[in-house]
N, C-alpha and C positions, 0 to 999 in steps of 0.2 A: 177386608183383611187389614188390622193394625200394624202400627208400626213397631217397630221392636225398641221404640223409644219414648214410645206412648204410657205414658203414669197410671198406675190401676193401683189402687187402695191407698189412695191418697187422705192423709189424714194428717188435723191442725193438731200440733203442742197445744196440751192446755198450761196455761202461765207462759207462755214465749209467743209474741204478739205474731212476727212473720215468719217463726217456724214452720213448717211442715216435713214431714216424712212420708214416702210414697217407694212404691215399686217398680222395675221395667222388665217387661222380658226377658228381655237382653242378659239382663244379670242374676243373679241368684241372692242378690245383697239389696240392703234395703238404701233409700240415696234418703236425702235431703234436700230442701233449699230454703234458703231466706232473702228476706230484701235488702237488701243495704244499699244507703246512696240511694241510688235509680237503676238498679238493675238485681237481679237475684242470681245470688249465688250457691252453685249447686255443688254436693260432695257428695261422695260415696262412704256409706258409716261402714263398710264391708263386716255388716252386723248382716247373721240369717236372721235371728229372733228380734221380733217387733220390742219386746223392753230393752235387748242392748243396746238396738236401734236410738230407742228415746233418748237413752241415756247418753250416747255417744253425742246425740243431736245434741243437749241441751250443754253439753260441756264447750261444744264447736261454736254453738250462739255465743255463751259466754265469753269465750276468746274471741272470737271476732268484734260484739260490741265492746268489751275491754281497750281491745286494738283501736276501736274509732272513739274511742274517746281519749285515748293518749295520743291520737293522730299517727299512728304508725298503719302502714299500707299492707 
């Protein structure tokens, strides 16, 4: 029996190095994560379709590495 937090269709951005976009049970939405620093950070794109999905992801990348490179938290 899985967990209801267990990732299934987990799949890499192409062009965003430590993107990915993936699924859980639990939700009907598609999540995210990426690395930053030393640890990965996860959000909810609350996208059903796998391209808003990407799309949302690759905007969230942006702004975050934007943020670490102007050093704001």
């Amino acid at each position: 029996m899985g967990s209801r937090t267990n990732p299934y269709d987990l799949q890499s951005v192409k062009g965003y190095p430590t993107l990915q976009i993936y699924r859980i049970p639990a939700s009907r939405f598609y999540q995210l994560r990426l690395f930053v620093g030393r640890k990965y950070l996860r959000k909810s794109t609350r996208c059903e379709g796998k391209a808003e999905a990407i799309k949302f992801a690759k905007r969230f990348y942006d702004e975050v590495k934007l943020a670490e490179r102007l050093d704001f938290e």
